[in-house]
MARBAKE-622961 format. One record per residue (C-alpha): x negated, y negated, z negated; residue number from 0. Coordinates in steps of 0.001 Angstrom, whole numbers. Layout:
BEGIN
X / Y / Z / num
X / Y / Z / NUM $
...
//
This chain:
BEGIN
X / Y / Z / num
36122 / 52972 / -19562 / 0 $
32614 / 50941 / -19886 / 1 $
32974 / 47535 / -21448 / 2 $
32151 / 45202 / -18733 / 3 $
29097 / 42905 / -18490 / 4 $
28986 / 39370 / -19241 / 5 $
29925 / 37646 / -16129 / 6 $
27559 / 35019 / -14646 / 7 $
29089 / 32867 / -12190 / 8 $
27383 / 31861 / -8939 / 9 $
25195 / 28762 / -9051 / 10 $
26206 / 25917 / -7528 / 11 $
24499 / 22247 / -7404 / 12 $
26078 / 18839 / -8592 / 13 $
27757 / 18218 / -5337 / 14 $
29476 / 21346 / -4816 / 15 $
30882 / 20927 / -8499 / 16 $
31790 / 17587 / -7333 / 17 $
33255 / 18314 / -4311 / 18 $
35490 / 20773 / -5483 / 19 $
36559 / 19659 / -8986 / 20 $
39360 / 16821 / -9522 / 21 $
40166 / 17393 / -6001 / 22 $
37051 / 16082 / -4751 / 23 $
37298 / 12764 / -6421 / 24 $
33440 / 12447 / -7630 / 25 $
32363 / 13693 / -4244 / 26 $
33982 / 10436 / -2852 / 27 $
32667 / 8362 / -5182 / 28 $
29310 / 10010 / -4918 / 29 $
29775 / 9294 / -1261 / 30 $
30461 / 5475 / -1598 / 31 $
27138 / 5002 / -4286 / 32 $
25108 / 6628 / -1567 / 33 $
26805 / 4525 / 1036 / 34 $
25740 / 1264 / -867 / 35 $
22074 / 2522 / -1167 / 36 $
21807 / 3113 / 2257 / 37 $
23616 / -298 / 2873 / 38 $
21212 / -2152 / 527 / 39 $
18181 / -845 / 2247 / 40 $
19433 / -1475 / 6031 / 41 $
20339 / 1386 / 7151 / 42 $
22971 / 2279 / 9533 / 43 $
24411 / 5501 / 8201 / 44 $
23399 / 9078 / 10402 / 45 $
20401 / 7084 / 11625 / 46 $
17942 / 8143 / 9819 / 47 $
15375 / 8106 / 12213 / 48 $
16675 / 6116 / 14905 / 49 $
16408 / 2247 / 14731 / 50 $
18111 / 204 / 12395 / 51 $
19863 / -2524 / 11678 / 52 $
18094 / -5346 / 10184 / 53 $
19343 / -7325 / 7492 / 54 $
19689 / -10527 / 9729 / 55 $
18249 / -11334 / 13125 / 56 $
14790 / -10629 / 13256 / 57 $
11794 / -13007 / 14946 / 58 $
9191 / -10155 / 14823 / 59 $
10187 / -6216 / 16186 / 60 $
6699 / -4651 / 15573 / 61 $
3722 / -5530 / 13855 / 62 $
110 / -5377 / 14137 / 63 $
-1587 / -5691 / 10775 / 64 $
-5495 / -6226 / 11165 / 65 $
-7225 / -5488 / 7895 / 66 $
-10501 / -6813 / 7228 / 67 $
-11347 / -3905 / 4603 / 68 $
-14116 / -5139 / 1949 / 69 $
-13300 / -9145 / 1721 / 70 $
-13939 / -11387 / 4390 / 71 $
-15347 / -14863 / 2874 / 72 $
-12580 / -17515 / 3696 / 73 $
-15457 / -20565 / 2982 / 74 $
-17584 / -18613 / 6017 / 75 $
-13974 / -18195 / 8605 / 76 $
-11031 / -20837 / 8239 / 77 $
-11853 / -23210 / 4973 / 78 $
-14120 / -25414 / 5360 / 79 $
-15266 / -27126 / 2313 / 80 $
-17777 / -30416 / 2457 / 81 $
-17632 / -30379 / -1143 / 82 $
-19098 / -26943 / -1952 / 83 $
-22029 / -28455 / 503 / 84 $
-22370 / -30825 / -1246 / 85 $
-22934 / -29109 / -4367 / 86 $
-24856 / -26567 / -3032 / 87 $
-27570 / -25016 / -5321 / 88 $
-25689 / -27294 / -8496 / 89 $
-23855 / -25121 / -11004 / 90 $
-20285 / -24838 / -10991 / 91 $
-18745 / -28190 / -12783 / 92 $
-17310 / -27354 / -16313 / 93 $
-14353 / -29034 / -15211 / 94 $
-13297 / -25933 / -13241 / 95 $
-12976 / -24112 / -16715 / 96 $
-13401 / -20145 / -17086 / 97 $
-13583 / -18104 / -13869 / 98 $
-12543 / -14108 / -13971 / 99 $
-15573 / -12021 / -12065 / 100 $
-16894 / -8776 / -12328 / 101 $
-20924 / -9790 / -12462 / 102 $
-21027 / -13198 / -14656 / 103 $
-21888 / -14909 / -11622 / 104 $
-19931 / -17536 / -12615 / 105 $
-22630 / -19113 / -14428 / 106 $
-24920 / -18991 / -10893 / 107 $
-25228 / -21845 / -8353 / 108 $
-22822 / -22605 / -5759 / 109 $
-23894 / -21385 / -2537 / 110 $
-23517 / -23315 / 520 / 111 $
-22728 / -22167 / 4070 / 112 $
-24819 / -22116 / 7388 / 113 $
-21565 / -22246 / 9257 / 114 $
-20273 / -25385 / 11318 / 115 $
-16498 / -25549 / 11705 / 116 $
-14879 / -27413 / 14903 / 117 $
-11437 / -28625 / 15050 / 118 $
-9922 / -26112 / 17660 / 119 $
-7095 / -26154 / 20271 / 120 $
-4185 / -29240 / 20173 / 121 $
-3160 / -28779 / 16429 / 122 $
-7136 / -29299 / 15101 / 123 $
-7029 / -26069 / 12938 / 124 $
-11166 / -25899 / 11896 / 125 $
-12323 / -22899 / 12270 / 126 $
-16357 / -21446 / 11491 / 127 $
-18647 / -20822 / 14579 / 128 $
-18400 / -17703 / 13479 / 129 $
-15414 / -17138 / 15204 / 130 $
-16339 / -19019 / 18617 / 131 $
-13847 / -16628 / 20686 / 132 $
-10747 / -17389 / 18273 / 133 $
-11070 / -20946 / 18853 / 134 $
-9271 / -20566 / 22131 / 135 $
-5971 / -19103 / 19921 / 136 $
-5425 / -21758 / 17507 / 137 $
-2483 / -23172 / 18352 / 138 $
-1009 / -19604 / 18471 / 139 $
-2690 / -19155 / 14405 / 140 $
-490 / -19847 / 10841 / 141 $
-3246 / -19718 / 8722 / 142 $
-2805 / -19387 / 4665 / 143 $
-5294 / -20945 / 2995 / 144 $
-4005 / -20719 / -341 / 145 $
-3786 / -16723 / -554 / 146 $
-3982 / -15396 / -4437 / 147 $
-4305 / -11873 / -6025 / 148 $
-4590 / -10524 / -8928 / 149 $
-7571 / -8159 / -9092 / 150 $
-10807 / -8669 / -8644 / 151 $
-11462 / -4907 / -7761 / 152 $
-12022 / -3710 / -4665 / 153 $
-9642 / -440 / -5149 / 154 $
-6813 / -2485 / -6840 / 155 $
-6634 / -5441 / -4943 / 156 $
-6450 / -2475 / -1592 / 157 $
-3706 / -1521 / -3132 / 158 $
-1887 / -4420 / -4041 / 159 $
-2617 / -6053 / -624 / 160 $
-784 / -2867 / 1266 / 161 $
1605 / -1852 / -1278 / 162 $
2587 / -4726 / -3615 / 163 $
1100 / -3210 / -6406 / 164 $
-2364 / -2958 / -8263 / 165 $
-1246 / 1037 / -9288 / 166 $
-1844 / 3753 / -6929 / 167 $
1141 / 5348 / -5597 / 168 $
3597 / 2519 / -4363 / 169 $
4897 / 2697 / -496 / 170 $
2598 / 484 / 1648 / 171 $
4261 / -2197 / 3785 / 172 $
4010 / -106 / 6639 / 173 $
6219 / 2450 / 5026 / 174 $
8692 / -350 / 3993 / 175 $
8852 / -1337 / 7077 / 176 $
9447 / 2081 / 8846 / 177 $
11874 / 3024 / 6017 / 178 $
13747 / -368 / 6653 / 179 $
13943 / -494 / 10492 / 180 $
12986 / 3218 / 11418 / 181 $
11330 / 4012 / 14892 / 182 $
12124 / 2554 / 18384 / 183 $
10607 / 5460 / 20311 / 184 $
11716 / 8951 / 18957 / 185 $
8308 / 11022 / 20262 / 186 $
5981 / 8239 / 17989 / 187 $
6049 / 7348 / 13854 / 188 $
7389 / 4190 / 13294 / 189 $
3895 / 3304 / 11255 / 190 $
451 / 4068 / 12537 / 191 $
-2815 / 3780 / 11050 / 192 $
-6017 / 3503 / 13123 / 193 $
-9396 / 3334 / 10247 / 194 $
-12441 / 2406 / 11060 / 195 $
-14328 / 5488 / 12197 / 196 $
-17776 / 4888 / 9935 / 197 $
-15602 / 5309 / 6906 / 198 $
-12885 / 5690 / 4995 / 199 $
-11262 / 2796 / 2686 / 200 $
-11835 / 2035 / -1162 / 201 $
-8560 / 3819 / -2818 / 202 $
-7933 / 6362 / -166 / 203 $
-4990 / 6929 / 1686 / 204 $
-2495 / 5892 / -1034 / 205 $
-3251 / 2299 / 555 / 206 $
-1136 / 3536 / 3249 / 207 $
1028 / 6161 / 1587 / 208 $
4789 / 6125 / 1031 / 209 $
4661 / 6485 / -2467 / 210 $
8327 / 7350 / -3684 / 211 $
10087 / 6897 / 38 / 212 $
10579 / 9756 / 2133 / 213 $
7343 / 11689 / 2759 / 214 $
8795 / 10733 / 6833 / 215 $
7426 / 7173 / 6005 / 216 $
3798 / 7746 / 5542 / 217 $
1137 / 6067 / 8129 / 218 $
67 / 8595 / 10655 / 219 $
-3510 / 8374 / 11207 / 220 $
-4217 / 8398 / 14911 / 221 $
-7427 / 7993 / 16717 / 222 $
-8608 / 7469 / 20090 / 223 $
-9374 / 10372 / 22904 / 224 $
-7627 / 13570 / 23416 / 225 $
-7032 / 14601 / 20035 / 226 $
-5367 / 11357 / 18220 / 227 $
-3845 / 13269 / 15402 / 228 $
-5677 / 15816 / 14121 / 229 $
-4105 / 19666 / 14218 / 230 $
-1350 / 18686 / 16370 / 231 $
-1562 / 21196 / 19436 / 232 $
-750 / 24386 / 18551 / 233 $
-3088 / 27271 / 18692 / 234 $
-4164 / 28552 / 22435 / 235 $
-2205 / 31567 / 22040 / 236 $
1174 / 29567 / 21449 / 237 $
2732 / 28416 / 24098 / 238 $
5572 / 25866 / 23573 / 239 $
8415 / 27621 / 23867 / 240 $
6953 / 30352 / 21346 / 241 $
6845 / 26942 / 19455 / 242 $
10271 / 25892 / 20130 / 243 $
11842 / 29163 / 19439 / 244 $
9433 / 29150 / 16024 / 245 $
10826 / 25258 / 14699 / 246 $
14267 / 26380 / 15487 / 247 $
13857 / 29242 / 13528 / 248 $
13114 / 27190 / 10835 / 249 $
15509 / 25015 / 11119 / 250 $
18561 / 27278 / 10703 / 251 $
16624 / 28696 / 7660 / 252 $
16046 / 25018 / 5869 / 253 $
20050 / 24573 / 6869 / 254 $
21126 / 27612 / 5259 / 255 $
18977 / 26696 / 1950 / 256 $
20566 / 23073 / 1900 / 257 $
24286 / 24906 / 2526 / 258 $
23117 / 26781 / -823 / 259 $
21516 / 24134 / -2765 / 260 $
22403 / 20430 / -1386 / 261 $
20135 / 18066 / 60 / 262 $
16961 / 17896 / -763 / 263 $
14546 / 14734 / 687 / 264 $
11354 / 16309 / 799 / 265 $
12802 / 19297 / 2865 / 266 $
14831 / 16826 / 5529 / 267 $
11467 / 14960 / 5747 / 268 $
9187 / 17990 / 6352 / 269 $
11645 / 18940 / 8833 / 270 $
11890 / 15429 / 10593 / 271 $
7779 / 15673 / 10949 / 272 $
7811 / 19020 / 12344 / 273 $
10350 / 17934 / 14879 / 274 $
8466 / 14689 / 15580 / 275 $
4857 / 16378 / 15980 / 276 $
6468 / 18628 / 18531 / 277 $
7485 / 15738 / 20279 / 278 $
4356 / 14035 / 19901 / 279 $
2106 / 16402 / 21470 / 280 $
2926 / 14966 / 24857 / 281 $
3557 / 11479 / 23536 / 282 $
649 / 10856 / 21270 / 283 $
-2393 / 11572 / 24255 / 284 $
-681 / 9681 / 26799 / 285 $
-522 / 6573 / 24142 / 286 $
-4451 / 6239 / 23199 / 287 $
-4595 / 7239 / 27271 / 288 $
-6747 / 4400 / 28735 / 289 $
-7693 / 5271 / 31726 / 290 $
-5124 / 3347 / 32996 / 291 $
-6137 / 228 / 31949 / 292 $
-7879 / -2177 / 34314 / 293 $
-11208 / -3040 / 33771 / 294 $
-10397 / -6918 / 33440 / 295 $
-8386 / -5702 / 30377 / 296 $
-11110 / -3383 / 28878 / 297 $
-13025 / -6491 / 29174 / 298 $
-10829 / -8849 / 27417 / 299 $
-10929 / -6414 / 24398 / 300 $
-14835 / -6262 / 24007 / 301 $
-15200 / -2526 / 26021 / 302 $
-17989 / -3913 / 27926 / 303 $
-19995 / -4574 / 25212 / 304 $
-21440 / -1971 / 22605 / 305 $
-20584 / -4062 / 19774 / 306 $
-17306 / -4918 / 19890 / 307 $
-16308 / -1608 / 22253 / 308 $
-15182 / 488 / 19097 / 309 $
-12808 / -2369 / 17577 / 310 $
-11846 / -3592 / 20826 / 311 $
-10425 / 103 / 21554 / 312 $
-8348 / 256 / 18750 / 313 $
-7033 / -2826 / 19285 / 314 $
-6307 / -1846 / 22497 / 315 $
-4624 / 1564 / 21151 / 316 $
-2632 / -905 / 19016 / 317 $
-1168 / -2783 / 21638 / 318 $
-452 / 497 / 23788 / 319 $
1782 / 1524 / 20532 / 320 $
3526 / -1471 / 20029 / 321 $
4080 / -1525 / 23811 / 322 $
5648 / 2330 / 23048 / 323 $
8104 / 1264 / 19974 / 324 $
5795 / 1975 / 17436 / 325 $
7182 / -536 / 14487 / 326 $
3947 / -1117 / 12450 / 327 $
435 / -467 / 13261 / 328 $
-2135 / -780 / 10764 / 329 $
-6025 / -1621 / 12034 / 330 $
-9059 / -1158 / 9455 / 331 $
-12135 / -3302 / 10069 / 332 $
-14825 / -2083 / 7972 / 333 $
-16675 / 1155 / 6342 / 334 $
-16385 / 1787 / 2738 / 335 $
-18813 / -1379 / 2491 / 336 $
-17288 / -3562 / 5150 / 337 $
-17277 / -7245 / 4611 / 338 $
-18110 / -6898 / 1216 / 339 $
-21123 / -9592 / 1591 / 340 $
-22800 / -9083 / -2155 / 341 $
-26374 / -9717 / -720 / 342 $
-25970 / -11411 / 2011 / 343 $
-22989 / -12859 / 3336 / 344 $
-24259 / -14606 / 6253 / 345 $
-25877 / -11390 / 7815 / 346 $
-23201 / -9345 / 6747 / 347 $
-20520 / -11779 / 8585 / 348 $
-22486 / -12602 / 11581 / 349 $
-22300 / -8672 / 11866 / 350 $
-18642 / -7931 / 11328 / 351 $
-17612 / -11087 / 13099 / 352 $
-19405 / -10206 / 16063 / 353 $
-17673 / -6723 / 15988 / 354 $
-14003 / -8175 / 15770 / 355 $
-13956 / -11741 / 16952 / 356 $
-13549 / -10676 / 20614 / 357 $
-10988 / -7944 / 19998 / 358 $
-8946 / -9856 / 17901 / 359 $
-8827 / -13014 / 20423 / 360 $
-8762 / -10462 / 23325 / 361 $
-5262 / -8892 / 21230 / 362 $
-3951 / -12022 / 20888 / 363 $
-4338 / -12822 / 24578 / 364 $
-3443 / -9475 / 26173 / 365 $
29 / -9968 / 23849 / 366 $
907 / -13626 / 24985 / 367 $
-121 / -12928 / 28864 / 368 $
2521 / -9981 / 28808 / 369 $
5419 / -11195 / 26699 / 370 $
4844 / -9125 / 23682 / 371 $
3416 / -12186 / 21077 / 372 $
6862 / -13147 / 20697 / 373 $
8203 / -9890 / 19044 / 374 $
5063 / -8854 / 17672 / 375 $
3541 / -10025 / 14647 / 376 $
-209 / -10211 / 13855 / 377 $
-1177 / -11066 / 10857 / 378 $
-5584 / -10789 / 9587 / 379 $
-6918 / -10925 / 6512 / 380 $
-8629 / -8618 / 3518 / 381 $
-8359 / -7794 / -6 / 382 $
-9357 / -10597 / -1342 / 383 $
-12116 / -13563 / -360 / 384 $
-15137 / -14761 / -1496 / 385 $
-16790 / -16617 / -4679 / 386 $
-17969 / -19967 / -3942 / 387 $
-21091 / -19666 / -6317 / 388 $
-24165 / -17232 / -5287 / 389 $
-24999 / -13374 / -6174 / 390 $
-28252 / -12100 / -5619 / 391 $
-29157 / -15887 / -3897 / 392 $
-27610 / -15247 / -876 / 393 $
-24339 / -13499 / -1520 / 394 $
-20645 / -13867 / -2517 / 395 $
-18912 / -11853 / -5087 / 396 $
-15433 / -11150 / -4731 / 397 $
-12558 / -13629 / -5345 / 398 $
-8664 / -13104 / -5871 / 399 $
-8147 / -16379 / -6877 / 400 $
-8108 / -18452 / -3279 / 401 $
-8623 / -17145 / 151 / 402 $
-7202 / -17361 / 3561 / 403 $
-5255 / -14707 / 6149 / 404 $
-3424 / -15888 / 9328 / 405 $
-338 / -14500 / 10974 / 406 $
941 / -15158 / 14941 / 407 $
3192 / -14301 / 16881 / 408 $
6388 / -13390 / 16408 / 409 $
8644 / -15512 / 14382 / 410 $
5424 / -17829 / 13139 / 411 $
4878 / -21352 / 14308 / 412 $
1225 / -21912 / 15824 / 413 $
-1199 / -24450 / 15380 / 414 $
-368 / -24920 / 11108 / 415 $
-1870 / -24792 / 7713 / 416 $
-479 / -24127 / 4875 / 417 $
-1742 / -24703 / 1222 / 418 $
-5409 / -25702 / 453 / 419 $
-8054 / -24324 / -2111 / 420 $
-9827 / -26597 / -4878 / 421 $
-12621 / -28600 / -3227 / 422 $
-15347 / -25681 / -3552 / 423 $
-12801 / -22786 / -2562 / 424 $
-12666 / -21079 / -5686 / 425 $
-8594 / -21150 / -6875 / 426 $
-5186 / -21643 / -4533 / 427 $
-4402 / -25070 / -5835 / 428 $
-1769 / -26739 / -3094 / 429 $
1168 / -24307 / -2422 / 430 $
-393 / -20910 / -3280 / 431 $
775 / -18128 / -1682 / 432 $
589 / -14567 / -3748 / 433 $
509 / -11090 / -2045 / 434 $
3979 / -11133 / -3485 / 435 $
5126 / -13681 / -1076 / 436 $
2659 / -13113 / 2323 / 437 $
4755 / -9776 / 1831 / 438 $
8213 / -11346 / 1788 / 439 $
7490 / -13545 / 4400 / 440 $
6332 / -10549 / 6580 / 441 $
9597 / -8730 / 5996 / 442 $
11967 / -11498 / 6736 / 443 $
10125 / -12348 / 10181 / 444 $
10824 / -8469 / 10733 / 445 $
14461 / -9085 / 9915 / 446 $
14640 / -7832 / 6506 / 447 $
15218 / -9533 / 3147 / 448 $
13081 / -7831 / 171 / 449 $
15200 / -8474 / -2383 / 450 $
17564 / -6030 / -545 / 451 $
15344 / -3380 / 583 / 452 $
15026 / -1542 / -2442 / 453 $
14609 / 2254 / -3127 / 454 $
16478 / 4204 / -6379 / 455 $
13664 / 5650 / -8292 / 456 $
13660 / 6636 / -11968 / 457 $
16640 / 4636 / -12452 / 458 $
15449 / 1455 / -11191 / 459 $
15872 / 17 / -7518 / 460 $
12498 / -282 / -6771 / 461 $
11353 / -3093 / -4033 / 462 $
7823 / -3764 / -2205 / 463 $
7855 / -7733 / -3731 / 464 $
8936 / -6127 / -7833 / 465 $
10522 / -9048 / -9243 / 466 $
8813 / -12193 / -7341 / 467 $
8305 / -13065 / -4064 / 468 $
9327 / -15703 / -1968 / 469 $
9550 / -16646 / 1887 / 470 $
6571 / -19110 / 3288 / 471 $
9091 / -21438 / 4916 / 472 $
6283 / -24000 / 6378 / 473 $
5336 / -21753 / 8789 / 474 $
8278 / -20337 / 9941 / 475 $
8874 / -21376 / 13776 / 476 $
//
């Protein structure tokens, strides 16, 4: 008789052996830890791509983030500063100690601005002539004027203003948001991204990435016309029920390996996009559709005129999403240069104003007129801001250390200020507001408290705010 061979059992994973050992014991336990994740992050269990329940009631159901890619000046838009023209062409006083920049230009003059500001709407809020068209929102506007970062490069601070973090690789607010709330519309993402079409963004499309979340969390990119995402019909000689027939396929084959091996994230999120791209290839044309939009509307968003017709159509595509369910829509202003005014920052803002001043009002407008400002929130702003003292003469370098973003809509009282820069704009110095907490704020109007909405990875319960963060309560309606 031949001596048998070493017998190798069959493999199993960790939850089989859990499942069936001690009676099943550790699978219930496993069960109840997984439970509390899910409960600590929102979710309603088995929806994991349906809509969720916040963590309390929520002002804001969507929002519409408009990024101003590059650094907008804040002494040139919403902060007005009679000091700094006073000053003008003086060095900085010594008084204001050292000042973190990347060219030394701390030791050049302080630079003045052409602008005028007038005190706009009922509440007063002064805003630059460069803006004439966003004077007739004011009273709708929260705006921050004691915003603070903490790098003073452009790729870093991208980062840190979409994800919370200076380090590439973090989930982006959008994907926080979409991981917290999911989708209201099934045949659309739950977070969009519509970039400026001259170029693409400094730091790439980690600024929008979902990091560590679910691969199902990333920004789409969409874009206008027939073809918003790109690759998403099928080939000519497909039809769709050759499709069909070809995902379900797939499915049963991705079900068997999980019966096999467990669960495994990435798979259940491949197979969630492949499911919602199907879906989308009716969906996704008839959203960036606008052909049946009335011309009074087109107008209102800048289509008439070949300046602002390119912004004013994506912020037109923005509010057709929201209108759809889509939860967060992200809207890039700006080339790889953008408002990144180094030799020039009053011809470099007289241009990108003029591009975005009448689409953004027209947004705002188009939102109030048909009930959506209410349950949509808008909030503007860039990177960073601007230095108060010259480069090159006529330039700004950048500046983490003060600048100024606005929110409206849903959840925000209109017509406020909060927080002030030092007399020439340079530092936050009355109630400064870090990334940390415009970020917190943003989640609680959406219904969602960041300390809760954390993510298990590599043994820590990762969150969007890290350790800080705390609600702007002053401008809270």
């Amino acid at each position: 008789m031949q001596p048998r061979g070493p017998h190798f059992p069959h493999a199993t994973s960790r939850r089989a052996f859990l499942r069936e050992a001690g009676g099943g014991f550790g699978a219930l336990a496993l069960a109840w830890l997984l439970e509390q994740e899910k409960a600590r992050a929102g979710t309603v269990p088995g929806q994991a791509d349906g809509v969720m329940e916040p963590h309390f009631p929520a002002k804001a159901r969507r929002v519409i983030y408009l990024f101003m890619h590059g650094g907008p000046s804040h002494l040139e838009t919403f902060d007005p500063k009679p000091a700094l023209q006073r000053l003008a062409g003086q060095p900085l006083p010594a008084s204001f100690g050292h000042v973190a920049t990347r060219r030394k230009v701390a030791r050049n003059p302080l630079l003045g601005t052409k602008r005028t500001f007038r005190k706009c709407g009922g509440s007063g809020i002064e805003i630059s002539d460069f803006l004439p068209h966003l004077h007739a929102c004011a009273d709708d506007l929260a705006v921050i004027r004691s915003c603070w970062a903490d790098s003073v490069n452009h790729p870093q601070a991208v980062y840190q203003m979409n994800t919370g973090s200076v380090l590439m690789g973090k989930p982006s607010l959008g994907s926080w948001v979409s991981y917290g709330l999911g989708t209201e519309n099934q045949d659309l993402p739950a977070f969009v991204v519509l970039p400026d079409p001259a170029g693409g963004i400094k730091g790439g499309p980690p600024a929008y990435g979902a990091g560590f979340l679910p691969a199902s969390h990333q920004g789409t990119v969409m874009r206008g016309g027939a073809s918003p995402i790109l690759d998403l019909r099928p080939p000519e000689d497909t039809s769709l029920q050759e499709q069909r027939e070809m995902l379900d396929l797939i499915g049963r084959l991705n079900a068997k390996h999980r019966e096999r091996h467990g669960e495994d994230g990435e798979l259940d999120a491949r197979m969630r996009s492949y499911e919602l791209a199907y879906r989308m290839q009716s969906a996704a044309p008839e959203a960036v559709e606008l052909a049946d939009e009335s011309a009074e509307t087109k107008a209102l968003y800048g289509l008439d005129d070949r300046r602002t017709a390119e912004f004013g159509t994506r912020c037109l595509l923005a509010r057709r999403l929201v209108e759809r369910g889509v939860r967060f829509v992200q809207l890039y202003s700006g080339d790889v240069n953008g408002w990144d005014a180094h030799d020039d920052v009053e011809a470099n803002h007289a241009a990108m104003c003029a591009r975005t001043d009448r689409p953004v009002a027209g947004l705002l407008i188009d939102l109030k007129r048909r009930g959506l400002l209410d349950s949509t929130l808008v909030v503007w702003g860039g990177e960073f801001g601007r230095m108060p003292m010259s480069e090159g003469g006529r330039g700004r370098d950048h500046n983490p250390h003060g600048f100024s973003c606005w929110l409206a809509g849903g959840g925000v009282r209109g017509g406020v200020v909060h927080g002030a820069t030092d007399e020439v704009g340079l530092r936050a110095a009355v109630d400064p507001v870090h990334v940390h907490d415009l970020h917190a704020t943003i989640l609680h109007l959406m219904g969602l408290d960041h300390t809760l909405l954390t993510f298990p990875h590599n043994g820590r319960d990762e969150r969007l705010t890290d350790t800080a963060g705390k609600v702007v309560r002053s401008i809270l309606a």
